[in-house]
C-alpha positions in Angstrom: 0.0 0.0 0.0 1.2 3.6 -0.9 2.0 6.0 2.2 -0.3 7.9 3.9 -2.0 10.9 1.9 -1.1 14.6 3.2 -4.1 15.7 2.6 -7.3 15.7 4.4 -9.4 14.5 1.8 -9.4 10.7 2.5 -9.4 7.8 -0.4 -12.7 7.7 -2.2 -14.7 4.0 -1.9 -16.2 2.9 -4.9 -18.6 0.0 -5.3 -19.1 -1.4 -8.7 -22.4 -2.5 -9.2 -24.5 -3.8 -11.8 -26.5 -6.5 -13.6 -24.1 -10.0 -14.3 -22.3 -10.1 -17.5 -23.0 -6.0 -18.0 -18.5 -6.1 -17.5 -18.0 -4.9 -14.2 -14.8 -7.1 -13.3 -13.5 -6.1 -17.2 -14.2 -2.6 -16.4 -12.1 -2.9 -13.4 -9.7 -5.1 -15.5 -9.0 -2.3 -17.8 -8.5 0.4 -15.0 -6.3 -2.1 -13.1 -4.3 -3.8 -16.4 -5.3 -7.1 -14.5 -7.0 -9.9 -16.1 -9.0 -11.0 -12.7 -12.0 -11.7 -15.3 -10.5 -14.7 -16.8 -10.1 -16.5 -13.9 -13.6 -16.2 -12.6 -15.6 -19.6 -12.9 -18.0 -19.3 -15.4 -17.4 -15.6 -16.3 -19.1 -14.4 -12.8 -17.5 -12.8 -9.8 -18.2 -15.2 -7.3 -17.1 -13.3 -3.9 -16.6 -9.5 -3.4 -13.2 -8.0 -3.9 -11.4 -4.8 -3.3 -8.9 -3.5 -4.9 -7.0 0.4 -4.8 -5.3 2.2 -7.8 -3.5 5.5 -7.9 -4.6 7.5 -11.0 -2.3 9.5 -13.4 -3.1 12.6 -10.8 -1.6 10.9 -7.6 -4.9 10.1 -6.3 -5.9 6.9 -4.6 -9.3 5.0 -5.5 -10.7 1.9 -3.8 -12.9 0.3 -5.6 -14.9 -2.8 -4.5 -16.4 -5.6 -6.7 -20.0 -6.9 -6.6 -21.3 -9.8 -8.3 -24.1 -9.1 -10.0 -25.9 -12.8 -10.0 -29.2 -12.8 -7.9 -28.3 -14.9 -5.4 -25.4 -12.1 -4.3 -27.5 -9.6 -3.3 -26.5 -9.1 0.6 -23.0 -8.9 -1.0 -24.4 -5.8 -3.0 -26.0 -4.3 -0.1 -22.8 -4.6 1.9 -20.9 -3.3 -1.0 -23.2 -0.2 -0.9 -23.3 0.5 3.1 -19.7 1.0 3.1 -18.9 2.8 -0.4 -18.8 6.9 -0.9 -20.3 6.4 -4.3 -21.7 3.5 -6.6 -20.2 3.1 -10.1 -23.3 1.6 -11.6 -22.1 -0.8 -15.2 -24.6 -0.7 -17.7 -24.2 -2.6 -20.8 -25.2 -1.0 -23.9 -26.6 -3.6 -25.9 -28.4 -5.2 -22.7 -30.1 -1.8 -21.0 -31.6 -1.9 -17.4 -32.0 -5.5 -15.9 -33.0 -7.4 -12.1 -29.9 -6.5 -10.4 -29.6 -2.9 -12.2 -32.5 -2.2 -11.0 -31.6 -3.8 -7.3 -28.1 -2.0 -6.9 -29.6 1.3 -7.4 -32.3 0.5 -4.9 -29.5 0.2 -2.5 -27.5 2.8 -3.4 -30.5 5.2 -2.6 -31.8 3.2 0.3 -28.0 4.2 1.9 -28.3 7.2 0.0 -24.8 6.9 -2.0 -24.4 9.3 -5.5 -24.3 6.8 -8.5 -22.1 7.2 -11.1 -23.0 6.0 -14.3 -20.6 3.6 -16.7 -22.5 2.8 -20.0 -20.3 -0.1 -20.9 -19.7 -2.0 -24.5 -20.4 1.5 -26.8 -18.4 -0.1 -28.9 -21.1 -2.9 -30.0 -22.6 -1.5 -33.2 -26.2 -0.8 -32.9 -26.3 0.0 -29.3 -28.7 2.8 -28.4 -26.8 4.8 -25.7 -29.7 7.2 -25.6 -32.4 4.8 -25.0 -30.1 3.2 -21.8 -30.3 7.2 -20.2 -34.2 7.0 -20.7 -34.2 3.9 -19.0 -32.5 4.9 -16.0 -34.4 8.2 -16.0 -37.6 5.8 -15.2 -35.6 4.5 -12.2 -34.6 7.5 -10.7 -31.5 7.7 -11.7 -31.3 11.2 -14.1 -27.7 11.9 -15.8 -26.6 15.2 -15.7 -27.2 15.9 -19.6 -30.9 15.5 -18.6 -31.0 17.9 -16.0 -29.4 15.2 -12.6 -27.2 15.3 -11.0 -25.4 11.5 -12.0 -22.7 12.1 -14.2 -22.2 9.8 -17.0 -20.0 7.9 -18.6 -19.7 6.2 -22.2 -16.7 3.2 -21.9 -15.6 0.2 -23.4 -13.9 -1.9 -21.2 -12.7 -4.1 -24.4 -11.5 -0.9 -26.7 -10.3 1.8 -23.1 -12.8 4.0 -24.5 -13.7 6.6 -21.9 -11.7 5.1 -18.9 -9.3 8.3 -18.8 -12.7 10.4 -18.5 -14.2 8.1 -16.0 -11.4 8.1 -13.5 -11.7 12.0 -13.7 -14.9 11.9 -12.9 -14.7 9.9 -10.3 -11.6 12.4 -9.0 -13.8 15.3 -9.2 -16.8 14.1 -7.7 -14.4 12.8 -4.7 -13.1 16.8 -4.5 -16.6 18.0 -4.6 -17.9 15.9 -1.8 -15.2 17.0 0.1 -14.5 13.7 2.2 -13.6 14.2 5.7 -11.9 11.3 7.8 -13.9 9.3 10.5 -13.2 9.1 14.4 -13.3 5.6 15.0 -16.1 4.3 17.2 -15.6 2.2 20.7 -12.0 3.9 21.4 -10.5 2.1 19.1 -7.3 2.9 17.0 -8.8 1.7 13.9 -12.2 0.4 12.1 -12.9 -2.0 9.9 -15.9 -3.0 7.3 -15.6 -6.9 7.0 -16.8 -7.5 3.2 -15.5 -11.4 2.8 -14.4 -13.5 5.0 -12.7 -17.0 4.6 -11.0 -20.6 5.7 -7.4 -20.1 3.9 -5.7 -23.3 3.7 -1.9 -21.6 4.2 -2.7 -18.8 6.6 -6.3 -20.0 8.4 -9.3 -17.7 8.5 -9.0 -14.5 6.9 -11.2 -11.5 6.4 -11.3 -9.2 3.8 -11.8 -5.7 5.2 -12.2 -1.7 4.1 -10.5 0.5 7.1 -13.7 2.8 7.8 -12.1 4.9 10.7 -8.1 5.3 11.6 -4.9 4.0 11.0 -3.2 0.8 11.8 0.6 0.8 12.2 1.3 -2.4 14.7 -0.2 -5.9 15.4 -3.3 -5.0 17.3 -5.8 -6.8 19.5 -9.0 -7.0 17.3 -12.4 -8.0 18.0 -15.9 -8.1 16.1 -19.6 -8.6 17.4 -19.0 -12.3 15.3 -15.4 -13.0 17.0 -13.6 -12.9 20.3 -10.5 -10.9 20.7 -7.6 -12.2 18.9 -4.1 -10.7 18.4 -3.4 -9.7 14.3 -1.2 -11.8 13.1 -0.5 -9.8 9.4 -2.0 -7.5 7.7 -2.1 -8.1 3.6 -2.3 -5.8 0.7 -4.6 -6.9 -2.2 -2.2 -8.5 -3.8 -1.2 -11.0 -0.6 2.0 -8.8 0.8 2.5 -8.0 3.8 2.2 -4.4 4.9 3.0 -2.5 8.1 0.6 -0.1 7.6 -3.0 0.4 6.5 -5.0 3.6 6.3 -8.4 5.1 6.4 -10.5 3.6 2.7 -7.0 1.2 2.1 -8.4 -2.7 1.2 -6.9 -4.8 3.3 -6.7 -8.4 4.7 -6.6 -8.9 8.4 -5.0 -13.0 9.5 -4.7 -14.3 13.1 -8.6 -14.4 13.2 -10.4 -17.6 15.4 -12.6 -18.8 12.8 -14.6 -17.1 9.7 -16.3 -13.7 10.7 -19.4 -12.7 9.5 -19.8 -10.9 6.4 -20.9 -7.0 6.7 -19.6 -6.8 10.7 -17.3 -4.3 11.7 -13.6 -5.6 13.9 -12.2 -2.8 15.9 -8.5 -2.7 16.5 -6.9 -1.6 20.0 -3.5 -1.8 21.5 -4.7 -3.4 24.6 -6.4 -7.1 25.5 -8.7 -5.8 28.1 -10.2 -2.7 26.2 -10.6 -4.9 23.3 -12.3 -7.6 25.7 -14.5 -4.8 27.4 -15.7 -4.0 24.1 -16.5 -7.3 22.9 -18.8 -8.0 25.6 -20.8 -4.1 25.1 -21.2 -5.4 21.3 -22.0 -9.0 22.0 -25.0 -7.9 23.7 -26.2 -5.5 21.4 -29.5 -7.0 19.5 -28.4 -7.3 15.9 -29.9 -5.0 13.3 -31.4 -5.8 10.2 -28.8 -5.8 7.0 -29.8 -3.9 3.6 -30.6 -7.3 2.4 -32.6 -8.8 4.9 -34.5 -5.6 4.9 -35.6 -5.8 1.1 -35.9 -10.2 1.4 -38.8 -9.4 4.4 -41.6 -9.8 2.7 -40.2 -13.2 1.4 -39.7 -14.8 4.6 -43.1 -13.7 6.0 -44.6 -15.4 3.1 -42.4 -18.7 3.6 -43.7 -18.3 7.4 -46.9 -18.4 6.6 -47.1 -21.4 4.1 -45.0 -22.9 7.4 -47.5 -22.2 9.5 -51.0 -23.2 7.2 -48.9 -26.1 6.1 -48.9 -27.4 10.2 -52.4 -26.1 10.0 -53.7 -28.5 7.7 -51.5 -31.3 8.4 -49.3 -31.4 5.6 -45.9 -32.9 5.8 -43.3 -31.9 3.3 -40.8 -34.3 1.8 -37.5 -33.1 3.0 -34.0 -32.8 1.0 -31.2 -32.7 4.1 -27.7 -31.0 3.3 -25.1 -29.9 4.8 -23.2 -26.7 2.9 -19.6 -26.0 2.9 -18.2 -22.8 1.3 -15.2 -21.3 0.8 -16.0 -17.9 2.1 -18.8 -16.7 4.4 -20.3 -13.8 1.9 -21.0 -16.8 -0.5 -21.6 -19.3 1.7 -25.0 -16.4 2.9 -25.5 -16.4 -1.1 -25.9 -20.0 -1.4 -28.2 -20.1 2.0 -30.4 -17.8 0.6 -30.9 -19.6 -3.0 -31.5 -22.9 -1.4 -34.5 -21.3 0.8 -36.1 -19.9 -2.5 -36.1 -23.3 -3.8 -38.9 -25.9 -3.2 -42.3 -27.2 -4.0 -45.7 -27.6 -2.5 -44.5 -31.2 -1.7 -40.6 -30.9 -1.1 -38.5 -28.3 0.8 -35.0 -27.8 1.8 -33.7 -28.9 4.9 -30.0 -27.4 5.7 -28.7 -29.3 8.4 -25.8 -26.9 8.9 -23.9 -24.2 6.9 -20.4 -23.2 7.3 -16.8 -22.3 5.6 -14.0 -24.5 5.1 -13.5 -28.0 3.6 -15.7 -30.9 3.3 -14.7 -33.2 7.0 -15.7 -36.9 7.9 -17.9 -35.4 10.6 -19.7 -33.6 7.7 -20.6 -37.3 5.8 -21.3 -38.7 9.2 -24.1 -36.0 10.1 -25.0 -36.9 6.2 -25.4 -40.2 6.9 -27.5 -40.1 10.2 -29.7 -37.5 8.9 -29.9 -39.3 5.1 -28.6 -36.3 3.6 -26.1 -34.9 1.2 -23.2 -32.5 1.5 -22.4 -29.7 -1.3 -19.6 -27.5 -1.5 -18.9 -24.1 -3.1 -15.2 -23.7 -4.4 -13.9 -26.1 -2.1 -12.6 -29.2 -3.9 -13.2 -32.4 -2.2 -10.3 -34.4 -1.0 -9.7 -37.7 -2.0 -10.0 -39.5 1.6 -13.4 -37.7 1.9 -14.3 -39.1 -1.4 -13.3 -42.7 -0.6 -15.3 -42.3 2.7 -18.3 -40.5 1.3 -18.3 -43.6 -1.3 -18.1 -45.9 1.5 -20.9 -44.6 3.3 -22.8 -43.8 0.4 -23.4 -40.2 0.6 -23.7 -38.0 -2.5 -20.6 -34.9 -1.8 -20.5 -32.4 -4.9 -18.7 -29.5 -5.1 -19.9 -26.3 -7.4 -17.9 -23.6 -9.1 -20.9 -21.6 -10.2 -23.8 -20.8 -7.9 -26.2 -21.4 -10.3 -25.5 -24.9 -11.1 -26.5 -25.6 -7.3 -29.9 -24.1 -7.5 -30.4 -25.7 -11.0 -29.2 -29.1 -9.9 -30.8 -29.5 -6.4 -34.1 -27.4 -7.8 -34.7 -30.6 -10.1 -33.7 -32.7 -7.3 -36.7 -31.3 -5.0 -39.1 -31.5 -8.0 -38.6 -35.2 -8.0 -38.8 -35.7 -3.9 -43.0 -34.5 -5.0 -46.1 -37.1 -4.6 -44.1 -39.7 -7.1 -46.2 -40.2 -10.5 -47.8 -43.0 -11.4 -47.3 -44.6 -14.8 -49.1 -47.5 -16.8 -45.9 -49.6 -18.1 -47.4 -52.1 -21.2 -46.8 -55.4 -20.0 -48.6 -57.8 -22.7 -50.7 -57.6 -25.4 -53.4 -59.4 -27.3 -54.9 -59.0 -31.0 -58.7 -60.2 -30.8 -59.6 -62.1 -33.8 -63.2 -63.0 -33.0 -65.7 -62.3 -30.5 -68.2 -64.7 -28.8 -70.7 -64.3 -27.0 -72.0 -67.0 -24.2 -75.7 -68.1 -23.4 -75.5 -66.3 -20.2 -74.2 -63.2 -22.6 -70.4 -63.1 -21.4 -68.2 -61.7 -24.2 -65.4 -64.0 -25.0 -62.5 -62.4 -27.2 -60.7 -64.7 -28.8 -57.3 -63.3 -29.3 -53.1 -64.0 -30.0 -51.0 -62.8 -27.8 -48.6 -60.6 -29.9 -46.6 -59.4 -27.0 -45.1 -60.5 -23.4 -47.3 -63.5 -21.2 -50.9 -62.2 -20.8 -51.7 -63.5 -16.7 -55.3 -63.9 -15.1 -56.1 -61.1 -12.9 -54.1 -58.2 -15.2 -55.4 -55.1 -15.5 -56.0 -54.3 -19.2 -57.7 -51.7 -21.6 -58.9 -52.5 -24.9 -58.0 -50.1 -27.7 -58.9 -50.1 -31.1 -56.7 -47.5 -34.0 -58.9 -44.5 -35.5 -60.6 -45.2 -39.0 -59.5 -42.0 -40.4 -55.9 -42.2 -38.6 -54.1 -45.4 -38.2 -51.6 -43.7 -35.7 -54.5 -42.9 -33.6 -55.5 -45.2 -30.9 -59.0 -45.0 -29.3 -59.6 -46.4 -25.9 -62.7 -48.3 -25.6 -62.8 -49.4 -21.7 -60.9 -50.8 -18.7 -61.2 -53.6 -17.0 -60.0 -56.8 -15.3 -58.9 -60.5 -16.7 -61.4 -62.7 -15.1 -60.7 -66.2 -17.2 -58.0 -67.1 -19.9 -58.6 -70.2 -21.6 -56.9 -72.1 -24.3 -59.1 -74.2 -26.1 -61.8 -75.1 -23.2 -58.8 -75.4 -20.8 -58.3 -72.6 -17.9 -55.1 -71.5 -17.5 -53.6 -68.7 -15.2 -51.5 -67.7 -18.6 -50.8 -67.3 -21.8 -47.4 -66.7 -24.1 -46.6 -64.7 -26.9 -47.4 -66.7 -30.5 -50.5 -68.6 -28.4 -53.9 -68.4 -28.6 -56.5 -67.8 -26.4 -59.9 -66.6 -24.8 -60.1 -63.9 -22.7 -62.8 -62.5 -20.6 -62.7 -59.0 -18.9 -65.2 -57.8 -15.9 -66.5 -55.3 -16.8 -67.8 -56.3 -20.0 -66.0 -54.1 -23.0 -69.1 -54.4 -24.9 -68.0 -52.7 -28.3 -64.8 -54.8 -28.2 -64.7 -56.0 -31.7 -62.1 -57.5 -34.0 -58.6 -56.1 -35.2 -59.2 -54.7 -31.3 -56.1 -55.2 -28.9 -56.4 -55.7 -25.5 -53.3 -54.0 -23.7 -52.5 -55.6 -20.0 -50.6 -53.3 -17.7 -48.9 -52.7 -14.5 -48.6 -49.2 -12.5 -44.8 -48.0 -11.6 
């Protein structure tokens, strides 16, 4: 990280938000000369990152990445709660979508100035003009219409406009005039958490923004989610260490107990007891609402109620168990939150537990007990936890794109419903005559053309349309009664024989060139 500005303007925090595949990350790409894009699974940014330039002009920018699939929608809202202003990506070709329209809900909900990237101007055909009107109808009014958002034209592919961007974002930053924060609780320093993770070489980490402060030492941090635990290192966004981290600097705090929670705030203190003080003052604190769990109320009142008339009435849900693993909390929340939308009137998801870090054997034990399955996000699954997941026959997956879970475990709960039932043919008969007995029994006298024909079979007799020989017309249902070959009864009859066949009830239009179709129901 660069030294400490003279200045007391602080760093301006930008979020970049938008709809998925509208280029955020190549946006960023292009400002940062990285290629971070082509390393995401599946095109998307999976988890939230944060990254810092210095522009031509000495300035410093942090700017934080949002995904913009639906399922990372908390991520978004955390992304705008902590941000001084939202670069909001628009594609040019694709206009105002779902999570366009959700990322500038937040940004006004926290009541953050937008900044507006029209991205991929240089796809022929795009109507620039028509994206402005668009975001006119959501509020959002550029300044070339009388707002007060400016606006940007860019490529992210061709560079076009990034030079004018940047600017703009400078300017903006100059205009608001952005004072540094007093950290809260007495604390030397405070962090955003905006990710945090099981890392395999250093333990749990947290991505952070410094809100409030400076750090310059290895303090004594806690967080409403964690107990007091001495820093080990602080990292850059590239992985270095650093000795120093200031007020809107990205950084990544190690030495933490476990995974904290995404969106909580760690405060930093040179001394165990204040830092042990504080935790217990926060700890007790009710929590509050996120932006996210704000905006998803109405959902869960709506899944409590079906809860609550489904108990009502008696109804019992089939139940899919699993266990979720994740590499990082923020999507590990994601993934939560997709699984809950999922379900049927029949079926429902059951997670058993939810949690960062690798797939264990006391993961496919809980599997087993509970006849569940275990999924993981990012988190490849060793081989002993494979051989012992075979052995115990329990499913283990893991995903690289959210979307394939809730596509795959969606289908999954469709087929836990009230099972189907289907008529599988079993035999079949051609009638070649009909008789009729003196006490008026019909007696079709018939080859079996297909399969044994048994007494007692369900059957229907069906005869092909006159005007379409494809067509098949059912003419009635009934039961095998008596099979007889010549005057003998017999329980059945093979393919090639012939036979006599009575069915109760009586198919009385049953004719010749009629088949009579036994069946069984799967």
């Amino acid at each position: 990280m660069s030294k400490k500005s003279t200045t007391q303007v602080r760093t301006p925090i930008v979020a970049v938000m938008g709809h998925v595949d509208h280029g955020k990350t190549s946006l960023l790409d292009a400002i940062r000369g990285t290629n971070v894009q082509a390393k995401e699974k599946g095109g998307i940014t999976q988890n939230t990152r944060a990254h810092q330039i210095v522009s031509e002009s000495g300035q410093k920018i942090t700017f934080i990445d949002t995904p913009g699939h639906e399922a990372f929608g908390a991520m978004r809202a955390r992304g705008a709660a902590v941000t001084d202003f939202v670069l909001l990506v628009v594609a040019a070709d694709d206009g105002i979508q779902p999570q366009t329209k959700q990322s500038i809900e937040f940004a006004k909900s926290s009541k953050t100035p937008i900044i507006v990237a029209i991205n991929k101007v240089d796809i022929p055909g795009v109507k620039v003009e028509k994206v402005k009107q668009q975001l006119s109808s959501f509020g959002v009014q550029v300044e070339e219409y009388g707002g007060d958002s400016m606006c940007f034209e860019v490529s992210a592919t061709k560079g076009t406009g990034l030079k004018e961007l940047i600017e703009g974002i400078e300017l903006l930053a100059q205009v608001s005039e952005l004072k540094p924060h007093q950290p809260e609780m007495g604390s030397l320093a405070e962090a955003f958490v905006l990710e945090s993770s099981q890392d395999k070489k250093v333990g749990a980490v947290a991505l952070c923004i410094c809100k409030a402060g400076e750090l310059t030492n290895r303090a004594i941090a806690t967080s409403k989610s964690s107990e007091p635990f001495k820093v080990r290192s602080y990292l850059d966004q590239e992985q270095t260490n650093v000795e120093s981290v200031f007020e809107s600097d990205p950084f990544w705090v190690t030495g933490l107990k476990k995974p904290m929670q995404s969106g909580d705030r760690i405060y930093f203190f040179s001394d165990e007891k204040q830092a042990q003080k504080v935790y217990s003052e926060i700890k007790s604190q009710p929590d509050k609402a996120s932006e996210a769990d704000q905006l998803d109320t109405t959902s869960k009142l709506v899944a409590l109620l079906l809860q609550k008339k489904s108990k009502e009435e008696g109804l019992e849900k089939n139940k899919l168990n699993i266990i979720v693993k994740a590499s990082t909390f923020g999507t590990l929340e994601a993934i939560r939150n997709e699984l809950q939308k999922l379900g049927t009137e029949e079926s429902e998801i059951n997670i058993l537990s939810a949690d960062t870090g690798d797939v264990t054997e006391s993961d496919i034990r809980r599997a087993k007990l509970a006849n569940g399955i275990v999924v993981s996000f990012q988190l490849p699954i060793s081989t002993n936890i494979e051989k012992l997941a075979k052995q115990e026959k329990i499913l283990v997956k893991n995903y690289e794109i959210i979307y394939e879970i809730t596509d795959e475990l969606g289908a999954v709960l469709n087929s836990l419903g009230e099972p189907a039932e289907e008529e599988v043919e079993v035999a079949r008969a051609r009638v070649k005559q009909v008789f009729k007995l003196s006490d008026g029994t019909l007696v079709a006298g018939a080859e079996v053309i297909k399969g044994t024909l048994l007494k007692g079979y369900r059957v229907y007799v069906e005869r092909p349309s006159e005007s379409t020989s494809d067509t098949i017309a059912e003419l009635g249902r009934g039961k095998i009664t008596n099979l007889r070959i010549n005057k003998n009864e017999v329980k059945e009859v093979k393919k090639g024989q012939d036979c006599g066949i009575m069915i109760d009830p009586q198919v009385e239009t049953i004719a010749e060139g009629d088949e009579v179709v036994a069946y069984k129901v799967e």
